[in-house]
C-alpha positions as a printed Julia matrix, in Angstrom:
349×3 Matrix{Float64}:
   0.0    0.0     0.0
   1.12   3.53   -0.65
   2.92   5.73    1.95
   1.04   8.89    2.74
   3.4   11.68    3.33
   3.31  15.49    3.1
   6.51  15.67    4.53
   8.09  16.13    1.25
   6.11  19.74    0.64
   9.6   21.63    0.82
  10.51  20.24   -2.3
   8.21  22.18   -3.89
   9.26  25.72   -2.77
  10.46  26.66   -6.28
  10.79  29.94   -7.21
   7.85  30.06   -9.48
   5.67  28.64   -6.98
   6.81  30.8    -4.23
   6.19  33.55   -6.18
   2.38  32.42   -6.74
   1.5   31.3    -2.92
   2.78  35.43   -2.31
   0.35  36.82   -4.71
  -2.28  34.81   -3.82
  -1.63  35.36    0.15
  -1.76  39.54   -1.12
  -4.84  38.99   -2.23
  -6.51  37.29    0.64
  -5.34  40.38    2.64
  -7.3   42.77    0.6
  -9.98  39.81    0.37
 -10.97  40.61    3.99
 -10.92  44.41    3.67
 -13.62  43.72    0.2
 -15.64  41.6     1.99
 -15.86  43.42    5.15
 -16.04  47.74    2.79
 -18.02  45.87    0.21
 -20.66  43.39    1.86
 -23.87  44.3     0.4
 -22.47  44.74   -3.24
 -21.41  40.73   -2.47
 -24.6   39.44   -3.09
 -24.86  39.42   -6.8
 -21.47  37.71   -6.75
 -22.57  34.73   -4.74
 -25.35  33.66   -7.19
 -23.6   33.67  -10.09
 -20.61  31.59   -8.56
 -23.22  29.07   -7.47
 -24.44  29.16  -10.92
 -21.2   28.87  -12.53
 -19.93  25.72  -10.28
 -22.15  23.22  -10.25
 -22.43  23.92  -14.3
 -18.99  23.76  -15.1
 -17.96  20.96  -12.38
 -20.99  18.68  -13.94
 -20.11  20.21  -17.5
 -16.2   18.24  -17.02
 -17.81  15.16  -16.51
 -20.71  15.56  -19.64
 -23.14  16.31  -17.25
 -25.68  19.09  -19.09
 -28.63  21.41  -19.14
 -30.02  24.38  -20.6
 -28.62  27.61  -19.26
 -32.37  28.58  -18.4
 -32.53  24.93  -16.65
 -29.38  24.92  -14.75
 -30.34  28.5   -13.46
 -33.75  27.74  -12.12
 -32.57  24.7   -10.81
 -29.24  26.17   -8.71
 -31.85  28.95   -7.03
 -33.89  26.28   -6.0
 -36.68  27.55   -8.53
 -37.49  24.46  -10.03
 -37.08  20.48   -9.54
 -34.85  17.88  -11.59
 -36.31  16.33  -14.42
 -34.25  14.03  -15.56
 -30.62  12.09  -14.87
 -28.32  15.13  -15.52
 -30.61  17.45  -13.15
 -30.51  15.34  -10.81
 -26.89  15.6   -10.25
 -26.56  19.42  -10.8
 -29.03  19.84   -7.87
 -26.99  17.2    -5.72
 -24.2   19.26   -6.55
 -25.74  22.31   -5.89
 -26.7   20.88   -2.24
 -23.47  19.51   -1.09
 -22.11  23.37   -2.77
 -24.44  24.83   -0.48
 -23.56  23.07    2.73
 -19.48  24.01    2.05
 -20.37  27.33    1.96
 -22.62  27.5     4.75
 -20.75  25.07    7.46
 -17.35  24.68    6.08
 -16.23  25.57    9.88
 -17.86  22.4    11.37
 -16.67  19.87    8.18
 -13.21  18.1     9.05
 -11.34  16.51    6.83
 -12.65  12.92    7.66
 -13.75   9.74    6.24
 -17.23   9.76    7.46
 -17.51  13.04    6.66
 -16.14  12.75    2.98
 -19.32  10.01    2.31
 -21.59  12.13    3.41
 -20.99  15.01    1.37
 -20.66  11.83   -1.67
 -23.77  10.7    -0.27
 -25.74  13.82   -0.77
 -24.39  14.73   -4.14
 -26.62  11.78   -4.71
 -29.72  12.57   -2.85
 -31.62  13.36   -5.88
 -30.83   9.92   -8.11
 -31.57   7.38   -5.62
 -28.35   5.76   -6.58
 -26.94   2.94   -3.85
 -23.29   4.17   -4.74
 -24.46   7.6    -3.24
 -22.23   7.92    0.54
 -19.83   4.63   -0.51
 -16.36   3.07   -1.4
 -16.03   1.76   -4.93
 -17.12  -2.11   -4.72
 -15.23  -2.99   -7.4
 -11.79  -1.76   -9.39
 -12.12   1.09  -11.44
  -9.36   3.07  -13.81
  -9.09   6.51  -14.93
  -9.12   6.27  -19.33
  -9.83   8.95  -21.72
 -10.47   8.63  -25.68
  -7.92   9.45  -28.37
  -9.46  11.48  -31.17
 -10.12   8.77  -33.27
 -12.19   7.26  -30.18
 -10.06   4.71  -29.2
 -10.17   4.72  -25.6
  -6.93   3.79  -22.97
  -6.3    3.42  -19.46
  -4.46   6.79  -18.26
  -4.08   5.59  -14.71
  -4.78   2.66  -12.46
  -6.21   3.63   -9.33
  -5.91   1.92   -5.87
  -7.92  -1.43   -5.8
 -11.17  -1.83   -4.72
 -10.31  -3.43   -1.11
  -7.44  -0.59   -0.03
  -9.6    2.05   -1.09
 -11.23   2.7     2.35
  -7.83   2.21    4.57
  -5.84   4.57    2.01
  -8.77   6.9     2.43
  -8.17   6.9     6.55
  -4.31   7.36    5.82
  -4.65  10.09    3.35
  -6.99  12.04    5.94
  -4.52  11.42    8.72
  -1.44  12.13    6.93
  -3.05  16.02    5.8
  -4.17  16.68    9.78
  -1.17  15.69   10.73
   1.2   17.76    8.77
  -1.83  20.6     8.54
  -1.98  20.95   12.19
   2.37  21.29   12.21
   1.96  24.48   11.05
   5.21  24.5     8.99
   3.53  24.3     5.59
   1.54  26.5     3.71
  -1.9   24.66    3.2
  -2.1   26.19   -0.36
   0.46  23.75   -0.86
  -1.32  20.59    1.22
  -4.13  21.15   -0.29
  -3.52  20.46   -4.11
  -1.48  17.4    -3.11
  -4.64  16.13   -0.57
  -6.63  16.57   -3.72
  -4.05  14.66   -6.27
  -3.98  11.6    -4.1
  -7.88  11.81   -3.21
  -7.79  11.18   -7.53
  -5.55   8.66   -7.73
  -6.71   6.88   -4.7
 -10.58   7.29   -6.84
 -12.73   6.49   -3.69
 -15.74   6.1    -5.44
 -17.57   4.34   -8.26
 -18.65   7.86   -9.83
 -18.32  11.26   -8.96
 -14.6   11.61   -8.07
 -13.96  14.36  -10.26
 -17.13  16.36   -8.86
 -15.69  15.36   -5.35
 -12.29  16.72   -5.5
 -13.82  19.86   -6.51
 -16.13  20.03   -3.68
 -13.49  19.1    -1.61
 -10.88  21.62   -3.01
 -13.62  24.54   -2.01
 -13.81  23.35    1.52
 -10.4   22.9     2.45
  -9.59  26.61    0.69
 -12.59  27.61    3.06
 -11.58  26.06    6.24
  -7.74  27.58    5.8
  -9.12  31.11    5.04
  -9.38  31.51    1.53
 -12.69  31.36    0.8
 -12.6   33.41   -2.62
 -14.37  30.32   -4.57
 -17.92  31.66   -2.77
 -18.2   34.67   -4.65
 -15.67  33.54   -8.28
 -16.28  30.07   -9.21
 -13.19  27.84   -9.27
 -14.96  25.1   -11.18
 -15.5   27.44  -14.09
 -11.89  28.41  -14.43
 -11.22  24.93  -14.1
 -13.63  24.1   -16.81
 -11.72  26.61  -19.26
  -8.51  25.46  -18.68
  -9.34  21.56  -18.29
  -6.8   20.31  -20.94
  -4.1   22.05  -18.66
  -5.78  20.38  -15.43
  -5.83  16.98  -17.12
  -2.05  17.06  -18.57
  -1.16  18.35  -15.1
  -2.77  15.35  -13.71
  -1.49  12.87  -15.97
   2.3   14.31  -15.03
   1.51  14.78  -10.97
   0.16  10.7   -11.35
   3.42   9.16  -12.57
   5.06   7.02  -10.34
   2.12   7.36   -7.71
   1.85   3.78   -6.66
   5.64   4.21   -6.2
   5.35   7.12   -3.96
   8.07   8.54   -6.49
   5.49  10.9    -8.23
   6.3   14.96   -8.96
   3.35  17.27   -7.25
   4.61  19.6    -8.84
   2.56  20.39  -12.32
  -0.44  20.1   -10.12
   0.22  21.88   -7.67
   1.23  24.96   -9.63
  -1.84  24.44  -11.98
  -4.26  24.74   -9.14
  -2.16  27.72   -7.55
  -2.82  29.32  -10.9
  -6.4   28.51  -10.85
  -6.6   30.09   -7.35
  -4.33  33.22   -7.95
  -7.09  33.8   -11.12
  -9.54  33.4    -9.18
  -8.51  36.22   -6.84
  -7.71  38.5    -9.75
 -11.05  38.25  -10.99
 -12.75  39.07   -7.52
 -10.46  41.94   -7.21
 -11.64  43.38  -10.42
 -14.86  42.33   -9.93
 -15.43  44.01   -6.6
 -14.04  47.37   -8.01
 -16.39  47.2   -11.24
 -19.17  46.98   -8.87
 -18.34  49.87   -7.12
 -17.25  52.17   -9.87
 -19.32  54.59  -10.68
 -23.08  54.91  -12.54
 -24.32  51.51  -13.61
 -24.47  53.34  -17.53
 -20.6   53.82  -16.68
 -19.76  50.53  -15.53
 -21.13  48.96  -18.53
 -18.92  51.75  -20.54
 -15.78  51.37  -18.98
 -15.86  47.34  -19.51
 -16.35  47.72  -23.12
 -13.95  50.15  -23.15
 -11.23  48.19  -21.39
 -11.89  45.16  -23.07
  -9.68  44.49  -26.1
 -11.82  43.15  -29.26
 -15.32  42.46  -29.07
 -18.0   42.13  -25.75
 -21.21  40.53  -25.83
 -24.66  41.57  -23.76
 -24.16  38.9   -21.81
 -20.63  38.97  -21.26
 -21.4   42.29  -19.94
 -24.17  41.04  -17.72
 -22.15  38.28  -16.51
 -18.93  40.65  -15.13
 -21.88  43.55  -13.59
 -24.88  40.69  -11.93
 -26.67  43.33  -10.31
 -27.26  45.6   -13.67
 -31.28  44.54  -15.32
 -30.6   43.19  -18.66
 -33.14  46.66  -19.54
 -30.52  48.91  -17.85
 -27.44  47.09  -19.98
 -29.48  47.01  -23.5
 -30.43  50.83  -22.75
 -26.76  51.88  -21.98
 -25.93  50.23  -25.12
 -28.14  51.46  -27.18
 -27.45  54.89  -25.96
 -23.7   54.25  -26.68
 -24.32  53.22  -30.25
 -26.17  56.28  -30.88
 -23.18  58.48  -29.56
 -20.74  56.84  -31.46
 -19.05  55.97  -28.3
 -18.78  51.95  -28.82
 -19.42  49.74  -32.27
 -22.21  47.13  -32.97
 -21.1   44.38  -34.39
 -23.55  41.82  -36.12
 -26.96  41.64  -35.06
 -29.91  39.15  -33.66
 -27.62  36.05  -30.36
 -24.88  37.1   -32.4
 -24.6   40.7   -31.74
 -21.64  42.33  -29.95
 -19.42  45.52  -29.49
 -16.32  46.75  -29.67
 -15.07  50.35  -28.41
 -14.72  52.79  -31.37
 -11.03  53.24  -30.83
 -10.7   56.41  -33.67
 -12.83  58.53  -30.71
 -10.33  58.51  -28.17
């Protein structure tokens, strides 16, 4: 069975990942002072993250809706219908009790099959709160759609004891204080993959799990930017560094590195966005919010590009401002009917 060790987290104190856990620590300082100036403008932020994760976690594993489905079914506006829905709205549960009691959830076993249990609630499926009872393996399709084992996880029979170790192993060198935990935690989550608990939903899980250990070490900027949807954007780069963090696992002579610094990226974005975020939502008119983004943005913006980066602007208030900006010459329309967009007319300034 594999030895679970964080003991070896020094090795990873490169420059360029140095340099990422002291931008990201910045910007949980000024995280604090946002949340604390800028409560009330927070709002708007927190349902679209909600909106945003449990689409793009279930998106990675071909889980889909309709954009009008997934919506009504994240604000608890309408029930599942079918398979897919059903797991979006477990997802959205298990989402929901992270954010609200990530305090009072330890890293445990028992605790881990709950949260696995209810990401279930809605299917009725018996592998909902349990170990794998059989061998599983990680493959992927070629693009011809031949389809290959990338990795071989754990058996079947260790998965439950490896489980217990991996939990222990994190408290242990968590509770140290010695290490930075935004280095623990990517490695927690790479073995939690390899070790693939379950017989579905390990991908969803280590997402889920990823949000509630940033939570419980202070870093809770996956509430109001969703993780998952960066994630989802980048997941060629999250599955190559995957595939290179996984050699030699069994072995215990495997490289965290490429994971760890893709998931220190992902979390360093994901600060960068809130940062912006928060300041667009306190900047000014709503007419010049939705003027400065096209302005800043290089190339073209769509309505609902716009409506996605300002939540708490009506889509009547956006389509007026842009109207009123065509007619001034100010910004560009570009196409017409879903495909519309606009650019800033650049020969004005």
């Amino acid at each position: 069975m594999r030895n679970y060790d964080f003991k070896n987290w020094k090795l990873l104190l490169e420059p360029d990942i140095v340099s990422l856990l002291t931008t990201i620590h910045e910007y949980k300082g000024e995280q604090a002072l946002f949340i604390e100036a800028k409560a009330d403008v927070l709002t708007s932020l927190l349902d679209i993250a909600k909106i945003q994760s449990a689409e793009s976690s279930n998106k990675i594993e071909g889980i889909y809706t309709s954009d009008e489905r997934i919506k009504k079914i994240v604000m608890n506006k309408a029930l599942p219908q079918n398979r897919s829905e059903q797991e979006i709205a477990g997802y959205r549960d298990v989402l929901a009790t992270i954010h609200e009691n990530y305090d009072y959830i330890p890293v445990r076993p028992s605790f881990i099959l709950q949260l696995h249990r209810d990401l279930y609630k809605f299917s009725g499926k018996s592998i909902g709160g349990n170990y794998k009872n059989s061998d599983n393996v990680i493959a992927e399709e070629d693009e011809s759609g031949n389809r290959f084992v990338r990795f071989q996880p754990v058996p079947a029979w260790e998965t439950q004891q490896s489980i217990e170790n991996l939990c222990t192993a994190f408290d242990t060198e968590l509770a140290k204080g010695d290490a930075d935990p935004l280095i623990l935690i990517p490695m927690f989550v790479l073995d939690y993959l390899c070790i693939h608990p379950h017989n579905d939903g390990n991908g969803r899980m280590s997402r889920l799990l990823t949000l509630l250990l940033l939570y419980r070490a202070g870093y809770i900027v996956g509430k109001y930017i969703s993780i998952e949807r960066i994630i989802e954007q980048t997941k060629e780069t999250y599955y190559e560094a995957l595939q290179s963090s996984s050699f030699g696992w069994h072995e215990n002579k495997n490289d965290y590195g490429p994971f760890v610094r893709y998931m220190l990226g992902v979390i360093a974005a994901a600060y960068r966005e809130f940062s912006s975020r928060v300041k667009l939502l306190t900047a000014g008119s709503k007419p010049d919010r939705i003027r400065n983004i096209i302005k800043d943005t290089l190339g073209k913006v769509t309505k609902s590009e716009i409506a996605e980066q300002c939540p708490d602007i009506s889509q009547v208030t956006i389509q007026r401002t842009l109207n009123e900006l065509v007619k001034n010459g100010d910004i560009i329309k570009i196409g017409g009917g879903r495909y519309t967009s606009y650019t800033w007319n650049r020969e004005k300034d």
